[in-house]
C-alpha positions in Angstrom: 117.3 111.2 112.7 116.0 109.1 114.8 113.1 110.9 117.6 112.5 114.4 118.0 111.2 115.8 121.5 108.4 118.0 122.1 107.6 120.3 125.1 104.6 120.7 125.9 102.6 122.9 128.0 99.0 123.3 129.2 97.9 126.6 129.2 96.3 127.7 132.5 95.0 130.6 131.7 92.9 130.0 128.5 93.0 126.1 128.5 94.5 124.0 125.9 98.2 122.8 124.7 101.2 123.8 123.2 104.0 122.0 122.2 107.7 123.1 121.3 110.1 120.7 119.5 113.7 120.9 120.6 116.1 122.3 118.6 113.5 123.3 115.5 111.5 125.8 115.0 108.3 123.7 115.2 105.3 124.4 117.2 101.9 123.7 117.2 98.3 124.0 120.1 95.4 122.4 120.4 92.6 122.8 122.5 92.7 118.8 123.6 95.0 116.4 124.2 93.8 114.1 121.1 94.4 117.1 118.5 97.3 118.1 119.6 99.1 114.7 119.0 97.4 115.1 115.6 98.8 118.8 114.6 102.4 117.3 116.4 102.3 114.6 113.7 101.0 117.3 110.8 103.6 119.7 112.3 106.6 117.1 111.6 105.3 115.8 108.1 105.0 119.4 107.2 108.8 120.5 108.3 110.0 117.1 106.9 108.8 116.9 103.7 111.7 114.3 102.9 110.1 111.4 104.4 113.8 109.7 104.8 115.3 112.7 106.9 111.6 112.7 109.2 112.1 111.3 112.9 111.2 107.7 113.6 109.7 108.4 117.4 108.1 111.6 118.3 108.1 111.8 122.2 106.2 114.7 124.0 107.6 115.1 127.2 105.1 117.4 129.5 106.4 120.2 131.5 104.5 121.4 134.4 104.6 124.6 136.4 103.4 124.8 139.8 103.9 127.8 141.4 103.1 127.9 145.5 102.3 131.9 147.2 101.8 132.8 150.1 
């Protein structure tokens, strides 16, 4: 394999980050940007313990909200 994609979500409500990968049952938070690429990485080590099958690229890909009232 060569990447793996992550969703990732800022949480309005209590702050902070989550992040989804696609089509695995990984997931990690973080209350900052910086630790969150660091539990991403952890996350992926940890469900590829076979360093030959793990992802070459990890890409986050940021999904934003935005909902307008009136």
């Amino acid at each position: 394999m060569s990447e793996i994609i992550f969703d990732v979500r800022e949480e309005e409500v209590d702050g902070g980050f989550t992040a989804s990968a696609l089509g695995y049952g990984i997931h990690t938070q973080a209350e900052s940007m910086e630790e969150l690429r660091v539990n991403v990485r952890e996350a992926v080590d940890c469900y590829f313990d076979d360093g030959d099958k793990a992802p070459q690229v990890i890409r986050l890909h940021f999904v934003r909200d935005e909902v307008l009232a009136r």
